[in-house]
C-alpha positions as CSV (number, residue, x, y, z in Angstrom):
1,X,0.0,0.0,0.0
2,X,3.1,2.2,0.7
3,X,3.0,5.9,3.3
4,X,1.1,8.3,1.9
5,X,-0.3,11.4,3.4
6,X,-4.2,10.5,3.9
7,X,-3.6,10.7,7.6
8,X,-3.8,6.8,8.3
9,X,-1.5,4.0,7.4
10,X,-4.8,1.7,7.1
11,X,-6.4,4.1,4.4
12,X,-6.1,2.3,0.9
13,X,-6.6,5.3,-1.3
14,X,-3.9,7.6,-2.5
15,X,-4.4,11.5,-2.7
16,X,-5.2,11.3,-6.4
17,X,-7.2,8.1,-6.0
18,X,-9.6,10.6,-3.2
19,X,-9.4,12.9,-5.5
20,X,-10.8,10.9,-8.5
21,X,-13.3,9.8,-6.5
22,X,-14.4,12.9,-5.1
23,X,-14.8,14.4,-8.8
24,X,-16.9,11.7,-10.0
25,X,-19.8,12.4,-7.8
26,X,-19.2,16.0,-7.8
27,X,-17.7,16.9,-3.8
28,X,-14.9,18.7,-2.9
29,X,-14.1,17.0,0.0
30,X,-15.5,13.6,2.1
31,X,-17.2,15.8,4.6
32,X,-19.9,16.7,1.4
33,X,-20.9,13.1,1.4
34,X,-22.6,13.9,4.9
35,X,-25.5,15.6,6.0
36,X,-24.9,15.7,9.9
37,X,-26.9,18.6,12.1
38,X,-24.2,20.9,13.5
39,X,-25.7,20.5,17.6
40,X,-24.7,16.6,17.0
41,X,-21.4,17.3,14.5
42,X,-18.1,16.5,16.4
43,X,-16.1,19.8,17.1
44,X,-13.2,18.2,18.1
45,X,-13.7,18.0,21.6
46,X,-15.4,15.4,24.0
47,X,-16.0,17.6,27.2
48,X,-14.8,15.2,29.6
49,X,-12.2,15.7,31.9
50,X,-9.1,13.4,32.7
51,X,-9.5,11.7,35.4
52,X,-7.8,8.9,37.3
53,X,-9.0,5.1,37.4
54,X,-9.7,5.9,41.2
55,X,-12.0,8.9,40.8
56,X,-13.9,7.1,37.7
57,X,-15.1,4.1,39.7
58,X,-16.0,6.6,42.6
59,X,-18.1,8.4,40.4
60,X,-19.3,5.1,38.2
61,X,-20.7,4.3,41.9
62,X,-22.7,7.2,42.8
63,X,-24.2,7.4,39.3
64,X,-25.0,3.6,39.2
65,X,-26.5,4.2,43.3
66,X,-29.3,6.4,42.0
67,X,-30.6,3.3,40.3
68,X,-33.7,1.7,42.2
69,X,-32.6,-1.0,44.3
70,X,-36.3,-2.8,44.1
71,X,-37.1,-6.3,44.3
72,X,-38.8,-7.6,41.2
73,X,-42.1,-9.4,40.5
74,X,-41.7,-7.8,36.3
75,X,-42.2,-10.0,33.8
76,X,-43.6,-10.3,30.2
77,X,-40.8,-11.4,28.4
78,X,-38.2,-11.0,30.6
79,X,-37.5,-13.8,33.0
80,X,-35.2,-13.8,35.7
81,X,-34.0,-17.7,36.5
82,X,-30.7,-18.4,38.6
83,X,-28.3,-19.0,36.4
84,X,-25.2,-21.4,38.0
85,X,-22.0,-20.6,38.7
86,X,-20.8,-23.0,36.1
87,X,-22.2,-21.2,33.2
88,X,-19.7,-18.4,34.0
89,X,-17.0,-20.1,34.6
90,X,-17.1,-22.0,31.4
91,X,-18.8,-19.0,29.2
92,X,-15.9,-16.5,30.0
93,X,-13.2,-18.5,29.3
94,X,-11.2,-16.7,26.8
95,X,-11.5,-18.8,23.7
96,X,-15.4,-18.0,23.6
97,X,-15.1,-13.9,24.6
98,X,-12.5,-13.6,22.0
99,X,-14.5,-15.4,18.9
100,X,-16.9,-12.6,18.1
101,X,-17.9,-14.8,15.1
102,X,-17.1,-18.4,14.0
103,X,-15.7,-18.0,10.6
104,X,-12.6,-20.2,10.7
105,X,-14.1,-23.4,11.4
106,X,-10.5,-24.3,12.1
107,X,-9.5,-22.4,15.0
108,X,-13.5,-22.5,16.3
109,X,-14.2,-26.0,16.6
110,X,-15.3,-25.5,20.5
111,X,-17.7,-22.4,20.1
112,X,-19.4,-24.3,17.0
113,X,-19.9,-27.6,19.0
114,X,-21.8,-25.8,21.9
115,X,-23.8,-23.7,19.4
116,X,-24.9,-27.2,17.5
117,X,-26.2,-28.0,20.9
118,X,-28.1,-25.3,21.4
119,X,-29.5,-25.6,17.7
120,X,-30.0,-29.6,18.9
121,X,-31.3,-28.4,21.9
122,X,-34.6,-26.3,20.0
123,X,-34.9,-28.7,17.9
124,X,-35.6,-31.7,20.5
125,X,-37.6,-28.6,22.5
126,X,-40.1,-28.0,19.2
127,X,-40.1,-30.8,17.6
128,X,-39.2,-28.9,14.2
129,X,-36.6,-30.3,12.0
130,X,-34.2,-27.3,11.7
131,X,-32.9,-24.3,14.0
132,X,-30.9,-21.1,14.0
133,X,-28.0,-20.4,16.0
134,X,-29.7,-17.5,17.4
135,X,-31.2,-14.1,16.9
136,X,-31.2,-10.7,19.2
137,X,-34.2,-11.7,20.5
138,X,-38.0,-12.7,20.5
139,X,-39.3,-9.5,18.6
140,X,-36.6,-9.7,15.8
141,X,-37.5,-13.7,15.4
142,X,-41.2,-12.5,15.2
143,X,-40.3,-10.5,12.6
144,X,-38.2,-12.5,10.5
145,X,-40.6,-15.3,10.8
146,X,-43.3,-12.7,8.9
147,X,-40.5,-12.0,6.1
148,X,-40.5,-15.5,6.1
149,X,-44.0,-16.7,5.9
150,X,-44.1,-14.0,2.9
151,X,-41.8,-15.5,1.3
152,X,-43.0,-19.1,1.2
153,X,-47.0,-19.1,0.9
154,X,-47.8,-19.8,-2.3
155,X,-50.9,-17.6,-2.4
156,X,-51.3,-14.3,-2.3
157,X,-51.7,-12.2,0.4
158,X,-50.5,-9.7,3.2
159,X,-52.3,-10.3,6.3
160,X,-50.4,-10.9,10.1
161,X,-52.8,-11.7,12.5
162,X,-51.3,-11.2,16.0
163,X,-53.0,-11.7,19.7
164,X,-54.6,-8.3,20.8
165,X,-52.3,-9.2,24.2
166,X,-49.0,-8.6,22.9
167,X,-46.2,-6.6,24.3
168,X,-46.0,-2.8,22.8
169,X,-42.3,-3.7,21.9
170,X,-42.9,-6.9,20.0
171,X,-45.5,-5.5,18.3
172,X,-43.3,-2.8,17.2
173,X,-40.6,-4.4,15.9
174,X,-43.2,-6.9,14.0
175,X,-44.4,-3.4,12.5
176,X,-40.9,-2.2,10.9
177,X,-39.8,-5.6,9.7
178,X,-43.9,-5.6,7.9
179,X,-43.7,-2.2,6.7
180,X,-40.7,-3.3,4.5
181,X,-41.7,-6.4,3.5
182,X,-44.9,-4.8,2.1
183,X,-47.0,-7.0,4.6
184,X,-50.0,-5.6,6.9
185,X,-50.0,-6.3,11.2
186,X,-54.1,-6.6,12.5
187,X,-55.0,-7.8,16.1
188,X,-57.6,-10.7,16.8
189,X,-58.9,-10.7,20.3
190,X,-58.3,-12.4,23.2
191,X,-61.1,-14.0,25.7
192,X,-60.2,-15.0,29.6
193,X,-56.0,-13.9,28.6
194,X,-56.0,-16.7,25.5
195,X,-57.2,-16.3,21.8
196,X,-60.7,-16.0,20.8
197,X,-60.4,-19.1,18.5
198,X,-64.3,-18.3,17.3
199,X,-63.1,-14.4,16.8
200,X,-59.8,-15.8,15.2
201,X,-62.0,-17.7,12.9
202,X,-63.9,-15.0,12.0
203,X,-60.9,-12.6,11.1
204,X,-58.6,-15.1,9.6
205,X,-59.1,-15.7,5.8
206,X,-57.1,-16.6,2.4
207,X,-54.9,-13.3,2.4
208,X,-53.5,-14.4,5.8
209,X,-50.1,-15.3,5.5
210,X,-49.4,-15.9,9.4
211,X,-51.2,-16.1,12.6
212,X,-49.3,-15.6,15.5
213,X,-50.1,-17.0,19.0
214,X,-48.1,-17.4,22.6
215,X,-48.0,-19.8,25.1
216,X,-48.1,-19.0,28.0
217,X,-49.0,-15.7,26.9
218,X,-48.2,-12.1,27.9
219,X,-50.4,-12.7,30.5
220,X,-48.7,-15.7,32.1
221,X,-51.8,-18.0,30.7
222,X,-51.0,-21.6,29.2
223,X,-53.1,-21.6,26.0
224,X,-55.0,-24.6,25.5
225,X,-56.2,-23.9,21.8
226,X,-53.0,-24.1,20.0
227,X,-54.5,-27.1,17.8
228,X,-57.5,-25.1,17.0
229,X,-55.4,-22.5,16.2
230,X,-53.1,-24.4,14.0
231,X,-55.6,-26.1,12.2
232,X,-57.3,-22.2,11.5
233,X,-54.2,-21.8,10.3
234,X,-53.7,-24.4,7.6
235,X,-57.0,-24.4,6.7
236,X,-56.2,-21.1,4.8
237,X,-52.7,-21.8,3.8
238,X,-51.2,-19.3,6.5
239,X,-48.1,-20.2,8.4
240,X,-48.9,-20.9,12.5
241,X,-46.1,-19.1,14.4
242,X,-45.9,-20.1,18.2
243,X,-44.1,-17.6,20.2
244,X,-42.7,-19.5,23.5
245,X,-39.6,-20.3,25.6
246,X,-37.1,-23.3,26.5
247,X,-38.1,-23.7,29.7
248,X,-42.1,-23.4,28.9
249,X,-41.6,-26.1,26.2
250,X,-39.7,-28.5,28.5
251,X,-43.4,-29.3,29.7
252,X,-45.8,-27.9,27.3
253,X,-46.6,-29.7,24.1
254,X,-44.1,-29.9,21.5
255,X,-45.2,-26.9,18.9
256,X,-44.9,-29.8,15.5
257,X,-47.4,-31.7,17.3
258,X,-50.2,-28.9,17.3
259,X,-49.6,-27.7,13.6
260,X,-46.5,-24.7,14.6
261,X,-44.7,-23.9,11.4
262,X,-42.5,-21.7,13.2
263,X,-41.5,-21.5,16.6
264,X,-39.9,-18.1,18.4
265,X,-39.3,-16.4,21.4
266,X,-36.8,-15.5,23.9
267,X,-34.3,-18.3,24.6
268,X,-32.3,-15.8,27.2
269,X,-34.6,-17.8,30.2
270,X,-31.3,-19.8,30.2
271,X,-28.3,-18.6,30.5
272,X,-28.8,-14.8,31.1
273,X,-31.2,-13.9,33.5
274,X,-32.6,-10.4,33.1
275,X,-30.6,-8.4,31.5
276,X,-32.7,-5.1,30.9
277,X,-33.0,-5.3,27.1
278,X,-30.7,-7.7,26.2
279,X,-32.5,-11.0,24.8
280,X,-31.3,-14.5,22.4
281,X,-34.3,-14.7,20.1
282,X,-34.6,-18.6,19.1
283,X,-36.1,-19.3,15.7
284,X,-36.8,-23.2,14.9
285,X,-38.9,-23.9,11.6
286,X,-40.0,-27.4,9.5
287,X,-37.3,-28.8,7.2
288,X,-39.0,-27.4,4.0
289,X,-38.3,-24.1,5.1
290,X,-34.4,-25.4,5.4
291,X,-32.6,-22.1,2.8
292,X,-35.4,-19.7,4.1
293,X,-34.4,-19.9,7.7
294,X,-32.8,-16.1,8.4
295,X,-29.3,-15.7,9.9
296,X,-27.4,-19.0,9.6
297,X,-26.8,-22.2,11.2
298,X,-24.4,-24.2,12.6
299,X,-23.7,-27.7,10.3
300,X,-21.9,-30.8,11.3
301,X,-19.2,-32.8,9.1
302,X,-16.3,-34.9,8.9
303,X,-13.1,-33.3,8.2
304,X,-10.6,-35.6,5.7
305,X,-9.5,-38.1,8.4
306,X,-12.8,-38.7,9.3
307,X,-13.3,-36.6,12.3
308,X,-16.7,-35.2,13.1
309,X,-16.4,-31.3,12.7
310,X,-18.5,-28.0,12.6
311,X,-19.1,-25.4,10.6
312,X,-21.6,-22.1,9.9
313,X,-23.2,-23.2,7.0
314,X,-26.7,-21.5,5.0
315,X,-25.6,-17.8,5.9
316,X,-28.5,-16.5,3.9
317,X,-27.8,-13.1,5.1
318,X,-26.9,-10.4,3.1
319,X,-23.1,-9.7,4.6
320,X,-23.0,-13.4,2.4
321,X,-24.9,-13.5,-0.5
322,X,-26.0,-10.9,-3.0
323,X,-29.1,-8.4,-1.3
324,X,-31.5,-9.5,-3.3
325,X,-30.8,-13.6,-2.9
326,X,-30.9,-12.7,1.1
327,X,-33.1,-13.8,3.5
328,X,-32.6,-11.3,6.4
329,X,-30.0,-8.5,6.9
330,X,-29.1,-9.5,10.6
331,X,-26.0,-8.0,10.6
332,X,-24.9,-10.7,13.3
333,X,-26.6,-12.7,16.5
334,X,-26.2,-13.7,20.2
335,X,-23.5,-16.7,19.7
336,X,-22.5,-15.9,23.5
337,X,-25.6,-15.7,25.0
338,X,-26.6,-18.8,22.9
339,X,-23.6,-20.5,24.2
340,X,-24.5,-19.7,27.3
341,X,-28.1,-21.1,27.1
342,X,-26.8,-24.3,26.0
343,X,-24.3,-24.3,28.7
344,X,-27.2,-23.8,31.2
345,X,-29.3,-26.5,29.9
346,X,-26.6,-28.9,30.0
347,X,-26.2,-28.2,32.9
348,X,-29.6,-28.6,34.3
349,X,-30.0,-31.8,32.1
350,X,-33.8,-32.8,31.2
351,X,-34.6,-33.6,34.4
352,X,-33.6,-30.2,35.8
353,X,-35.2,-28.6,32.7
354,X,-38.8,-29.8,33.5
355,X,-38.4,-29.8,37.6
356,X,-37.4,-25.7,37.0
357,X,-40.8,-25.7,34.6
358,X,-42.8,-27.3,37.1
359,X,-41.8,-25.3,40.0
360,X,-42.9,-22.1,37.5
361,X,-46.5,-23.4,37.3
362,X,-46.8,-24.8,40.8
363,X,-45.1,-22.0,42.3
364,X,-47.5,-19.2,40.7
365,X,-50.1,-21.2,41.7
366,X,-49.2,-21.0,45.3
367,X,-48.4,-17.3,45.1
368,X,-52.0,-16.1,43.0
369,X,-53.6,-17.6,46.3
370,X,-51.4,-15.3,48.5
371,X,-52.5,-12.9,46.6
372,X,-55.9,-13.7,46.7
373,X,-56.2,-13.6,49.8
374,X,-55.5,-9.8,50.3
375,X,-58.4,-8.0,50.6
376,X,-59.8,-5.7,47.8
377,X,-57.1,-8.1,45.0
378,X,-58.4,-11.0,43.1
379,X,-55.8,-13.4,41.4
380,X,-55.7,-15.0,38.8
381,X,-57.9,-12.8,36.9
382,X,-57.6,-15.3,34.1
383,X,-59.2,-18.6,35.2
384,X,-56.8,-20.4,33.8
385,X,-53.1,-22.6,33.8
386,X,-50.5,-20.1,34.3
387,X,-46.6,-20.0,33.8
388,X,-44.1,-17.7,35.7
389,X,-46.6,-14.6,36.1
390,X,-50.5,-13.8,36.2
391,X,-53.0,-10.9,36.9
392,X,-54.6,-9.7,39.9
393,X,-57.2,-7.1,39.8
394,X,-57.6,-4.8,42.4
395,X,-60.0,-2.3,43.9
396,X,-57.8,0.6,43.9
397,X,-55.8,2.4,40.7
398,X,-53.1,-0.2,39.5
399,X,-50.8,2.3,38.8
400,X,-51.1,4.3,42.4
401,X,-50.5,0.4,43.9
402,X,-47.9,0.1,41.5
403,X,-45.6,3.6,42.6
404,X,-46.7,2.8,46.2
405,X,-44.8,-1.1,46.0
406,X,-42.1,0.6,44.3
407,X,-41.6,3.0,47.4
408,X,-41.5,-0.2,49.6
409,X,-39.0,-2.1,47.3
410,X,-41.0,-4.2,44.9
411,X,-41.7,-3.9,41.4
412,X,-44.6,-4.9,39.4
413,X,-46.6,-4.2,36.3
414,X,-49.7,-2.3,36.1
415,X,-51.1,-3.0,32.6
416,X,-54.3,-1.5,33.4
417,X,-56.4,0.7,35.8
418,X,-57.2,-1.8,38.2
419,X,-55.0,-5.1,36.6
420,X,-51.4,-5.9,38.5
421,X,-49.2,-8.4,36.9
422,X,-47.2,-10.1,39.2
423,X,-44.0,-12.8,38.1
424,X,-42.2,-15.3,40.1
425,X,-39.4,-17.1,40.4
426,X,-36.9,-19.0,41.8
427,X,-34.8,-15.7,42.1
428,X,-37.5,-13.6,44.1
429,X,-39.2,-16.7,45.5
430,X,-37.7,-15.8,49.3
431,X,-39.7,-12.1,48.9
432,X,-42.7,-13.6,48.2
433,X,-44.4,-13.0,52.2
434,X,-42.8,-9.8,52.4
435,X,-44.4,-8.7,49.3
436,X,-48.0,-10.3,50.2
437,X,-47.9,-7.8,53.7
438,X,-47.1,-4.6,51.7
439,X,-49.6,-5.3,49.3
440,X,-51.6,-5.9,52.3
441,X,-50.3,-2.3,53.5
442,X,-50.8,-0.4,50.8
443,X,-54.2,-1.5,49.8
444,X,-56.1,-0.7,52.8
């Protein structure tokens, strides 16, 4: 490349080659080819002050101390499960933290194992032929299983049909990924926090080219209509997404065998805990769909003595293949946090895996009739199976309850004026009486 004067050695371009380039689309300089608001522009200068390591992580400490210190019942998507010791341990050891990505099968060998497993794992989980290693999370995998479904129905049509229970965020993300692909979002209602299969029926017709459904739901309910809803679904050549979880599906009814096409949601139940934003959206889908899956997969073959090896394999993403030929543009995914589910359900083994399901149905159970017993609050609202979290309604405003708990330390939901949601788990299990006497408190 040789020392020139562009002010970088890593610049490829000589003066005259800038230059050139600059007069072919009519600049004088690089700074044209930007249109950046001067109150944003850098001038130069970042405003902040040297200081030493000692006075940083004093000051780190008083900003990160005005957080709330509460204990939390949240939920609706994001799950807080203990997560051992040993997925840690093994997770930051330095051959995964310094793979960002698996491209040289050769020097990767480890990180692609464990991913194959966690692809295995969703696979066994669903009961679908083929999954991804991994997406940022469940609202991107809803998405990409829309721009999927569009792709492969043979009719025509634009139609998404999602629950009217579905959290803002999800809903939004489904929205962008729609409004590109030329496709439509609509809402079909919900009866006692499940779909209204009769309303579904109703709404659903040939220009439908998915139906989404959860399970449990946002509301913590177990849906018991999935076949109903799957066979809605083929009836009118639609794809039937199931929106879910690896721990839920440990115990619940493998998707394939109710009619699912594609199954998504938020894999981060394992392995990561809640992480305020930060999600590993799994994506599993039939074998037909095989070069249509979005993002790419780990594949598993024998090397030229005959050892078993790994490599990424169908990258239909457009960092890979030509734009138009692409089935996504994820620019990458959460091979970490994937690893780190699959480390977590090894570690747990089957066994563990359904016992920690269990205990998230019995254990609500338990708790709703705590609650219950509260004057003035009546939980479940829903009178259903629930997972992890359900509704109590209350006699006072949900939100007033809601600042009130937060004063004394605990946070919920309020998701209307007189509905609390309320999650549990094996990480705030120990707050659980605590929690029932100030809700006691501040409802009298």
């Amino acid at each position: 490349m040789g020392t020139h004067d562009t002010g970088s050695p890593y610049a490829p371009h000589t003066p005259s080659e800038r230059n050139a380039m600059l007069d072919a689309v009519g600049v004088e300089q690089e700074a044209d080819l930007f249109d950046i608001p001067a109150d944003v522009r850098f001038d130069g200068e970042l405003g902040i002050s040297a200081r030493s390591e000692q006075q940083v992580r004093a000051e780190m400490r008083e900003v990160l101390g005005e957080n709330d210190d509460l204990v939390e019942f949240l939920g609706r998507g994001h799950y807080d499960h203990y997560v051992p010791s040993l997925v840690d341990h093994l997770a930051d050891r330095q051959e995964f933290l310094t793979s960002y990505t698996q491209y040289q099968p050769e020097i990767a060998q480890g990180f692609l194992q464990v991913l194959f497993e966690y692809q295995s794992m969703l696979v066994e989980l669903s009961g679908l032929g083929v999954a991804n290693c991994s997406l940022y999370d469940a609202a991107t995998a809803l998405g990409e299983a829309a721009t999927l479904a569009s792709r492969v129905r043979e009719t025509s049509g634009a139609r998404v049909l999602i629950p009217e229970q579905l959290r803002a965020g999800k809903q939004g993300v489904l929205e962008n990924y729609a409004d590109g692909a030329d496709l439509t979002v609509e809402t079909y209602p919900m009866a006692d926090g499940a779909v209204d299969t009769a309303a579904l029926s109703d709404t659903i017709g040939d220009d439908v080219v998915m139906v989404y459904a959860e399970s449990p739901t946002v509301r913590g309910v177990i849906e018991n209509s999935l076949n109903e809803i799957g066979s809605l679904a083929d009836s009118h050549d639609a794809l039937f997404c199931l929106g879910s979880d690896p721990v839920a599906l440990s115990v619940l009814e493998k998707p394939a065998a109710v009619g699912a096409d594609v199954v998504i949601g938020e894999a981060a139940t394992l392995g990561l805990g809640t992480a305020y934003g930060m999600g590993l959206g799994m994506f599993a889908t039939r074998e037909d769909f095989l070069r249509q899956v979005p993002g790419r997969l780990v594949g598993a073959s024998e090397d030229e003595s005959g050892r078993r090896t790994y490599t990424l394999t169908l990258q239909t993403r457009e960092q890979h293949i030509r734009r138009e030929r692409a089935t996504s543009n994820i620019c990458t995914n959460q091979a970490w946090v994937a690893l780190r589910a699959a480390i977590h359900a090894a570690s747990l083994g089957p066994e563990g895996l359904v016992e920690t399901a269990t205990d998230c149905i019995e254990r609500t159970t338990a708790v709703a009739e705590q609650v219950d017993d509260v004057a003035g609050v009546t939980a479940p609202v829903h009178e259903r199976h629930h997972f992890r979290e359900f509704v109590a309604r209350t006699d006072h405003s949900a939100d007033t309850l809601e600042s009130e708990l937060a004063d004394a330390g605990f946070g919920v939901h309020a998701i209307d004026d007189n509905l609390l949601q309320i999650c549990v788990t094996e990480t705030n299990e120990s707050a659980v009486d605590e929690f029932v006497d100030t809700l006691q408190e501040v409802t009298q």
